[in-house]
C-alpha positions as CSV (number, residue, x, y, z in Angstrom):
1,X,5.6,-94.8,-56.9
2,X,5.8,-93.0,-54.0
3,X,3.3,-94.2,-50.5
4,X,0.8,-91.5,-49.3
5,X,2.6,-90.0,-46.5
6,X,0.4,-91.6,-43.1
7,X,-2.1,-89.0,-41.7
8,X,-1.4,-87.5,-38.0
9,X,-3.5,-87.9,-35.6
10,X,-4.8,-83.9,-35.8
11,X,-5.5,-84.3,-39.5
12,X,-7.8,-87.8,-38.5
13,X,-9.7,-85.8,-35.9
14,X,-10.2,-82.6,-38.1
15,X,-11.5,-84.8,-40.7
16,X,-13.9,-86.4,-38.7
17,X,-15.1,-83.0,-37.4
18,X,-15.1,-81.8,-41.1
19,X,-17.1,-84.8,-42.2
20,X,-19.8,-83.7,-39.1
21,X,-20.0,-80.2,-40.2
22,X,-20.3,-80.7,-43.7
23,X,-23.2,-83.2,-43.6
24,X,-24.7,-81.4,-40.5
25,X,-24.8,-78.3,-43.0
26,X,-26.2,-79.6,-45.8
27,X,-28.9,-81.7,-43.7
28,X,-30.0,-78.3,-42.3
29,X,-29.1,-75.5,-45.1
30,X,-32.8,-75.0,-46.6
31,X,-34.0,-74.4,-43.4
32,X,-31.5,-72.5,-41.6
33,X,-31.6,-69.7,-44.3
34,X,-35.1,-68.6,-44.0
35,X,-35.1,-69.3,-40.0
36,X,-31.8,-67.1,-40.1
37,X,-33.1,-64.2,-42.4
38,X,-36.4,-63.7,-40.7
39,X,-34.3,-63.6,-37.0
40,X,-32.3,-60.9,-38.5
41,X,-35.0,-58.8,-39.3
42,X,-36.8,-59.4,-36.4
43,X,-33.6,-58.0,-34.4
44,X,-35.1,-54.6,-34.3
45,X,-38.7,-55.9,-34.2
46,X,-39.5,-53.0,-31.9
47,X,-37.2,-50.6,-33.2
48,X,-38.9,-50.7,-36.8
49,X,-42.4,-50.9,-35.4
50,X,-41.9,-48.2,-33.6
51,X,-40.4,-46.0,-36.3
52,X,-43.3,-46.9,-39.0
53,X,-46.1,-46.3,-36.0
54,X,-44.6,-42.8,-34.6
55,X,-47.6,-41.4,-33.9
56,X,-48.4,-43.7,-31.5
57,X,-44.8,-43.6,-29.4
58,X,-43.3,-40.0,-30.1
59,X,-45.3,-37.0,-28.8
60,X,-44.2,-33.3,-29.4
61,X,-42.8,-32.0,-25.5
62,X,-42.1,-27.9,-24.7
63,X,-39.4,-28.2,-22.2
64,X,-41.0,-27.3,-18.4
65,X,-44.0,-29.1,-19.4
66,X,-45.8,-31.0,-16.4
67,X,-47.6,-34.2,-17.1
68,X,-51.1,-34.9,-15.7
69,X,-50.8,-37.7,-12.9
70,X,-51.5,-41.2,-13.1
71,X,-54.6,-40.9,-11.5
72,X,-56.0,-38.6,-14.0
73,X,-54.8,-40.3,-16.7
74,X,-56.4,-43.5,-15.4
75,X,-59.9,-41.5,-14.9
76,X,-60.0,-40.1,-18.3
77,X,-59.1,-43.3,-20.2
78,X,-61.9,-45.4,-18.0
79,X,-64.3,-43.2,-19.4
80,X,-63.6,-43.6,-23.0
81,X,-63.0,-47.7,-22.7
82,X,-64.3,-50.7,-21.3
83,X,-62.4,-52.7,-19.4
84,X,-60.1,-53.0,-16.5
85,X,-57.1,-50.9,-16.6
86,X,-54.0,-53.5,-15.3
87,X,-51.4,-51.6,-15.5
88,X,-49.3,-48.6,-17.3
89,X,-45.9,-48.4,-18.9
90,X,-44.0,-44.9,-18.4
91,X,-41.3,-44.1,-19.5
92,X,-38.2,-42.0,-19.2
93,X,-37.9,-39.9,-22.2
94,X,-39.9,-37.4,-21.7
95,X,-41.3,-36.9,-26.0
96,X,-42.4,-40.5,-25.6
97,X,-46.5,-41.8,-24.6
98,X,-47.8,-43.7,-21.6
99,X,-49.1,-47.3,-22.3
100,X,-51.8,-48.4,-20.7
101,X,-52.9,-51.9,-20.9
102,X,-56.8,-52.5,-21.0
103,X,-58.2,-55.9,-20.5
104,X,-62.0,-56.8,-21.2
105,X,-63.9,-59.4,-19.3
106,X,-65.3,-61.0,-22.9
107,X,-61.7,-61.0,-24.3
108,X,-59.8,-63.9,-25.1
109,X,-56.3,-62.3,-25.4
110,X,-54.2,-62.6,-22.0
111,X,-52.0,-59.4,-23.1
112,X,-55.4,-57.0,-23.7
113,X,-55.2,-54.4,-25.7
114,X,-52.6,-50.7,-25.3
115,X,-54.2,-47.5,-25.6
116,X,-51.0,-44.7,-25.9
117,X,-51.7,-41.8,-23.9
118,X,-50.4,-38.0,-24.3
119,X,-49.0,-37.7,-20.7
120,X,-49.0,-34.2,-20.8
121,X,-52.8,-33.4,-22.3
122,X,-54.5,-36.7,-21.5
123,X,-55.5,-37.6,-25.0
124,X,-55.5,-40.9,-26.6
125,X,-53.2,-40.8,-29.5
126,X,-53.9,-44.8,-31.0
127,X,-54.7,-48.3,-29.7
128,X,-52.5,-51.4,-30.4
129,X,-55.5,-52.7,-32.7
130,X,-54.7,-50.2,-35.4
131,X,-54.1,-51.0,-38.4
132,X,-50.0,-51.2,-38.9
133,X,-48.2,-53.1,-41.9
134,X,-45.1,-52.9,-40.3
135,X,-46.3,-55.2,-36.9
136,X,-48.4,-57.6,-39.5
137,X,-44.9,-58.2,-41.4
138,X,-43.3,-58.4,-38.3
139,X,-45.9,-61.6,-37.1
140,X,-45.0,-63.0,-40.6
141,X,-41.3,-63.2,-39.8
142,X,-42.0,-64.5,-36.5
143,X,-44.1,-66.9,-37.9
144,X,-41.6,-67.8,-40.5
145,X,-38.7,-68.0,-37.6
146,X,-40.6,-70.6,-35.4
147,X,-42.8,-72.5,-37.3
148,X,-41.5,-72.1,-41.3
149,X,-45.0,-70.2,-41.4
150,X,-46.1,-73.2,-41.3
151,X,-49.2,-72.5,-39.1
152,X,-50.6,-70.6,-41.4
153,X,-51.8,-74.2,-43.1
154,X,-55.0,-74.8,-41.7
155,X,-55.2,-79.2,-42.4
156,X,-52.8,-81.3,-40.2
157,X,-49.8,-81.9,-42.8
158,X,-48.4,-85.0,-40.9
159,X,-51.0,-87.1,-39.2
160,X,-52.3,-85.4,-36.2
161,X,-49.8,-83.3,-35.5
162,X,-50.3,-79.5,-35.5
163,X,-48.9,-77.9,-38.2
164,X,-47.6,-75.2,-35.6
165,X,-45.8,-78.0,-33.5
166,X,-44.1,-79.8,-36.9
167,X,-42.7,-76.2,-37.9
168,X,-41.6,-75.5,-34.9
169,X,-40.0,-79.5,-34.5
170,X,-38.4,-78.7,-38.1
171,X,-37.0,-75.6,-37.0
172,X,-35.9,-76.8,-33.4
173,X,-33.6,-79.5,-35.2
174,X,-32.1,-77.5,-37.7
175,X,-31.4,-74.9,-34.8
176,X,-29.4,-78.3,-33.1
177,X,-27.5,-79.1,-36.0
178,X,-26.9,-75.2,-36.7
179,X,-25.2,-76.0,-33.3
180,X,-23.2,-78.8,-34.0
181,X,-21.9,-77.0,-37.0
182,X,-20.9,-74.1,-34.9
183,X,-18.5,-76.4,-32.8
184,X,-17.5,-78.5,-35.6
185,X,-16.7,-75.3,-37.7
186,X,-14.3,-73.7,-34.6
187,X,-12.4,-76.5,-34.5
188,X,-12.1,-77.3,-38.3
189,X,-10.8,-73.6,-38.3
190,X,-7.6,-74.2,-36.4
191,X,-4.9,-75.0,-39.2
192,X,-2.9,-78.0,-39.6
193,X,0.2,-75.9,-38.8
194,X,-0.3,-73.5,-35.7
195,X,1.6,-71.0,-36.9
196,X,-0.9,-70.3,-39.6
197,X,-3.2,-69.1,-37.7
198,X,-3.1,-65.4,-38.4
199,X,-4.1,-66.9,-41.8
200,X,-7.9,-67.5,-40.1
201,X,-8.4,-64.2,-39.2
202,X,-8.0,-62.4,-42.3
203,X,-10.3,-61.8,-45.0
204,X,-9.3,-61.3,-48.4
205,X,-12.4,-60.3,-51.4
206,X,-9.6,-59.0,-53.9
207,X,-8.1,-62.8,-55.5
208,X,-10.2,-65.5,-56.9
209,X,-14.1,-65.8,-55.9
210,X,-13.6,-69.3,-54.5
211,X,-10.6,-68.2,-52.4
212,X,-13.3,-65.0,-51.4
213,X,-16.0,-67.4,-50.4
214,X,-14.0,-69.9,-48.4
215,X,-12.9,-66.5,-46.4
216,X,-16.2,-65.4,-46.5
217,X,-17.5,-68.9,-44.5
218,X,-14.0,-69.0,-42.8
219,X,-13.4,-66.1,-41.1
220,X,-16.6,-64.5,-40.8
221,X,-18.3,-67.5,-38.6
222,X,-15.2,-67.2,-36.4
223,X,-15.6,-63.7,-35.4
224,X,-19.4,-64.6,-34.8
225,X,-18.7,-68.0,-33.2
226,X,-19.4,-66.8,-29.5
227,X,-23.2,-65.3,-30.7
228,X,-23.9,-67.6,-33.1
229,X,-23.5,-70.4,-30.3
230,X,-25.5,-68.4,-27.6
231,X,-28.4,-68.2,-30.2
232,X,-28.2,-71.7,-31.2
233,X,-27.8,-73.1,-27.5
234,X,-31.5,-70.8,-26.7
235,X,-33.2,-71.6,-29.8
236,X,-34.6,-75.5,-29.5
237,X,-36.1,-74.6,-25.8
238,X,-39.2,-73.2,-27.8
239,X,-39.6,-76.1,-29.8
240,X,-38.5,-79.4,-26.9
241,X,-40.0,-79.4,-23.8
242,X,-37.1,-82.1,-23.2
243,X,-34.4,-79.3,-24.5
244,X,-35.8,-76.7,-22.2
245,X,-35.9,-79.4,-19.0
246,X,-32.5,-80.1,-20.2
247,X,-31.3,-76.2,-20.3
248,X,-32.8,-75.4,-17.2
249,X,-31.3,-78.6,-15.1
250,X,-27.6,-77.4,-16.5
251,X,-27.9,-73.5,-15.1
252,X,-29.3,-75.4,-11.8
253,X,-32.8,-73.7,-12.1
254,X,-34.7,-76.5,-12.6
255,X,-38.3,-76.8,-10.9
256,X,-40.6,-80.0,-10.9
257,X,-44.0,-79.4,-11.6
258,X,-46.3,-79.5,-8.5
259,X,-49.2,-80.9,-9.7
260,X,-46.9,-84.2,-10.9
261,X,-47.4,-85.6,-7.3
262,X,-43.7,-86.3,-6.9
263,X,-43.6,-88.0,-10.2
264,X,-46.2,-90.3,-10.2
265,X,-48.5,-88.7,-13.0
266,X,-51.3,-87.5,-9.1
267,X,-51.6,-84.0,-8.4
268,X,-50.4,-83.3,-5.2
269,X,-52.4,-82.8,-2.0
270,X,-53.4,-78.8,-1.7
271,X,-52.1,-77.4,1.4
272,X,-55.4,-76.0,3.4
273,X,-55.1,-72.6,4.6
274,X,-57.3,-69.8,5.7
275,X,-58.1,-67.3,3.6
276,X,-57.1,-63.6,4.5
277,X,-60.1,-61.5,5.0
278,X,-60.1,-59.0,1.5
279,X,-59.3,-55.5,2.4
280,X,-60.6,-52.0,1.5
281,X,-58.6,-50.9,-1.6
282,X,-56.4,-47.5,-0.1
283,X,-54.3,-46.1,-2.9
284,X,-51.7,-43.4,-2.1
285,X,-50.5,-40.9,-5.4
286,X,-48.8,-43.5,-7.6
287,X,-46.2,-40.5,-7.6
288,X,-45.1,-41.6,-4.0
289,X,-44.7,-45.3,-5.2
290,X,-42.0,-44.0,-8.3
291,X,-40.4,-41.5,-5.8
292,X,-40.0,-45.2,-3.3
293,X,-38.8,-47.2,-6.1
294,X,-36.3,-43.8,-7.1
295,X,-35.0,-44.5,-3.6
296,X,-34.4,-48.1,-3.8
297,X,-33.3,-48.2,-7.7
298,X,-31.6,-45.1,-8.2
299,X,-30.8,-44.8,-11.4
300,X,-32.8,-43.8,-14.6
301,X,-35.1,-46.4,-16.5
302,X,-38.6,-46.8,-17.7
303,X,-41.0,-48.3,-15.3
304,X,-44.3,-50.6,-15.7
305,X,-47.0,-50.8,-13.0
306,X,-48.8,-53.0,-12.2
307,X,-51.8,-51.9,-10.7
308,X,-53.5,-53.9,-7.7
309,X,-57.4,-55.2,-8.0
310,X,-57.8,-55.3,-3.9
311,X,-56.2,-54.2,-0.6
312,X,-54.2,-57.5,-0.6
313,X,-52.4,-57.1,-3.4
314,X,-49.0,-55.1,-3.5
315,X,-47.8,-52.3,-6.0
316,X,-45.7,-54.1,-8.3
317,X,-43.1,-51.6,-10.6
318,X,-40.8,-53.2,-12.8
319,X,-37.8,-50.9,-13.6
320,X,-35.3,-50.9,-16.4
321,X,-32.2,-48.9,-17.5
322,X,-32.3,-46.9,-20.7
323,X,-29.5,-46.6,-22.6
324,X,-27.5,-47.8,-25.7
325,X,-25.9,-50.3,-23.5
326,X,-28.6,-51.3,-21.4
327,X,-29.3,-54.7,-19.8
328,X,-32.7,-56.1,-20.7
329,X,-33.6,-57.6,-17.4
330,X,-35.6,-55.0,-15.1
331,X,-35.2,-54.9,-11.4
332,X,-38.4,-55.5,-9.5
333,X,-39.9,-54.0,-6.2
334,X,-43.6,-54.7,-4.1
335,X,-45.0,-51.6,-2.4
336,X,-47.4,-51.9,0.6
337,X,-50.5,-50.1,-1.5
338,X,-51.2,-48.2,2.0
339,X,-47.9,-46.6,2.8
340,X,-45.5,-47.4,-0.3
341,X,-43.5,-49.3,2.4
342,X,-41.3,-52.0,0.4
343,X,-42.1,-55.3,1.0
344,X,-40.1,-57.2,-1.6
345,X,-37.4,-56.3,-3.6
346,X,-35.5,-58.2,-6.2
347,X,-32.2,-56.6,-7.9
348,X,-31.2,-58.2,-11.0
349,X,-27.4,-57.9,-9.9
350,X,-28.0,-59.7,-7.1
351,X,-29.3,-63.0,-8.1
352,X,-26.7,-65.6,-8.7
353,X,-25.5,-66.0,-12.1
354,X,-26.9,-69.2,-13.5
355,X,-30.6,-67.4,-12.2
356,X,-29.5,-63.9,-14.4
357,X,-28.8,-66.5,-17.3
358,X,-32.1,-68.3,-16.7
359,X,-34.3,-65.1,-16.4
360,X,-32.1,-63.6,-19.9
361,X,-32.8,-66.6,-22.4
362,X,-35.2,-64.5,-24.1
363,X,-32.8,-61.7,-24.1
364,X,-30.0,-63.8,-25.0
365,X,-31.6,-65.7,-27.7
366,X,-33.0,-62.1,-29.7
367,X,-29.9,-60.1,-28.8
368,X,-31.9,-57.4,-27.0
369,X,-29.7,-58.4,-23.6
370,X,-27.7,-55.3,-23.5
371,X,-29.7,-53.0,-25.3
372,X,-28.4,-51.3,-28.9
373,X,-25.6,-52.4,-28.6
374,X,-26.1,-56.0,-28.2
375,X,-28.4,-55.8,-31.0
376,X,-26.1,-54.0,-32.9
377,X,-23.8,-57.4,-32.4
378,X,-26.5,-59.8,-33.3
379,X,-27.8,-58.4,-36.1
380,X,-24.5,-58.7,-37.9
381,X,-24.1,-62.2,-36.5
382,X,-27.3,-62.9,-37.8
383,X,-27.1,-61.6,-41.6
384,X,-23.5,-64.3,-41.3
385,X,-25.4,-66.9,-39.9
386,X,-27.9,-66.7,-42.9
387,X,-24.6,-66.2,-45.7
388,X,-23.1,-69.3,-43.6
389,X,-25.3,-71.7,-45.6
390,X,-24.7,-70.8,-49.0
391,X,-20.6,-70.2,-48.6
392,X,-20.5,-73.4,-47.0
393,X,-22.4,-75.1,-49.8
394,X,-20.4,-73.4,-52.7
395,X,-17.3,-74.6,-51.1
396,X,-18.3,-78.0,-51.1
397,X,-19.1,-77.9,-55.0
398,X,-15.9,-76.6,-55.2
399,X,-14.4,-79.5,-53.5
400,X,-16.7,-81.9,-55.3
401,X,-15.5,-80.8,-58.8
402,X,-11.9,-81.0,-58.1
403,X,-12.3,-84.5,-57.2
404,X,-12.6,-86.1,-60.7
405,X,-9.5,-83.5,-61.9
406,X,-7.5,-84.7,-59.5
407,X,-8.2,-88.4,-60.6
408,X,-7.9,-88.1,-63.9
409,X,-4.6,-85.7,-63.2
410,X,-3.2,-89.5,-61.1
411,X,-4.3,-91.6,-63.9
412,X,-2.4,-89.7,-66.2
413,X,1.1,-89.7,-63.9
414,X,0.3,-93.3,-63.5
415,X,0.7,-93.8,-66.9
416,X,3.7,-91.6,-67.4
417,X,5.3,-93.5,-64.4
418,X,4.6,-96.7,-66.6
């Protein structure tokens, strides 16, 4: 008989990375395909909301059209609701409605409600408290996505635990061993022999349906390893406080709490300091605050003001880029509410880089960080990421049935050899 040639050192370390992936994969694969689909769909959470709730976003525009100023927009919306108006969202294309954001005194919600405004004749088209089938599936994916809709279940399922927090724990893990497989799976990929690479990068649906599937799992996860291990480094931050301390300490952003008392569980000491006597509200035309941020940020975007409650607060306006390759992150600017002067400016190009990653996790993490085209990218990645599970697991039945052929296939040469 001949002795089992001795493995090299590559083929020990590629099956010990095989062995982590494969048990990794299983571990998570029940929950990684409904966490998967439902972050697919959600992709173009506001794309699709948008296109089932026209009415409320698209708005019919005769070129050389003027729209009605702020100011008058602002009067005739305060005297069809209650509330205080915080702030409005305009934006650049011109067929699309203002957003104004009404909060009430009694109301619980910090994000108010949005009444959608005709720019151009003043009339309220909708409310964000209409009806729409479209958002409610929307919540129902996201709800699926963080918390395995788990907090829909109203009686603690594990002690005292939230049911929220234990979807959102059970998610968060098999986000980290989505992770590990990611790694494990790039490095599995590289052959044995480096010149069959090419092999890798091929994907071939017309022989057998096993040899379909492996290339299926194969190749497909290596063309989306880069996203798939951006989204799986973001996701557990939502569900471990100790992830997100960890994130943020690695891109240098970290912050300790100030009320931690320099660690020792005491708030720290308030500083005392006079307060500034409260000035006379003095509002120019919001018009000159857009043509001040034009002059500062000159490029096209949408913009979101923030409107000031008293004479000591500033005119925030929060601009972003439009287009199909758009960055997410907006650039930010404070106006002096007397005489638009700029007090404070904050480019997003300008910050250093581990600060542009810390302010895009969001961004990063949903795929909306350069616009279309980045969601474009991640949506694909995302329908893989949910296939990944299911290839992976069909290949190992594969593997596990040829197992007893190939033992009964030695036995037999055993006893030929005898």
């Amino acid at each position: 008989m001949k002795s089992k040639p001795k493995k090299t050192t590559w083929q020990k370390v590629r099956k010990f990375f095989n062995d982590i992936h494969l048990w990794v994969g299983l571990a998570s694969a029940l929950v990684l395909i409904p966490v998967c689909l439902s972050g697919t769909i959600y992709v173009y959470n506001s794309e699709l909301q948008e296109m089932f709730s026209a009415h409320l976003h698209s708005i019919p525009y005769t070129k050389g059209e003027s729209k009605k100023s702020i100011e008058d927009l602002v009067h005739v919306l305060s005297t069809q609701v209650e509330g205080d108006i915080t702030g409005v969202s305009i934006p650049h294309d011109p067929e699309s409605t203002y957003q104004f954001t009404v909060r009430k005194k009694d109301s619980r919600s910090r994000f108010g409600t949005t009444y959608y405004l005709n720019p151009y004749t003043a009339e309220i088209v909708g409310d964000s408290n209409e009806e729409n089938p479209v958002a409610d599936f929307m919540r129902e994916m996201f709800s699926l996505h963080r918390w395995l809709m788990l907090d829909k279940i109203e009686e603690p399922l594990f002690g005292e635990l939230s049911n929220r927090k234990l979807g959102s724990y059970i998610s968060g893990t098999a986000t980290i061993l989505f992770t590990l497989g990611v790694i494990t799976g790039i490095v599995i990929w590289f052959p044995q022999k480096l010149k069959s690479w090419k092999q890798g990068l091929k994907l071939k649906l017309n022989g057998s349906w096993k040899r379909a599937n492996h290339d299926l799992h194969n190749t497909l996860a290596f063309y989306s390893f880069f996203i798939l291990l951006i989204m799986g480094l973001t996701g557990p931050q939502w569900s471990f406080p100790w992830y997100r301390t960890g994130l943020q300490k690695a891109l240098g952003t970290y912050q300790e709490s100030p009320n931690r008392g320099g660690g020792h569980g005491r708030p720290s000491p308030a500083k005392e300091t006079e307060e500034a006597p409260t000035k006379a509200l003095s509002l120019l035309p919001y018009q000159e605050y857009l043509d001040m941020t034009d002059k500062n940020l000159p490029y096209q975007g949408d913009y979101r003001i923030s409107f000031p409650k008293t004479g000591n607060d500033q005119v925030q306006i929060q601009k972003n880029k439009t287009g199909f390759f758009a960055p997410a992150a907006s650039d930010r600017i404070s106006l002096d509410p007397a005489t638009a002067a700029v007090t404070d400016i904050h480019r997003f190009r300008d910050q250093p880089f581990n600060q542009r990653v810390a302010r895009s996790i969001k961004a990063l993490h949903i795929g909306s960080v350069y616009g279309g085209f980045s969601k474009l990218l991640y949506f694909i990645s995302c329908l893989i990421a949910t296939s990944l599970p299911i290839t992976g697991t069909l290949i190992w039945i594969n593997k596990m049935k040829k197992k007893p052929a190939r033992k009964r296939k030695t036995k037999q040469q055993e006893v030929s050899a005898a």
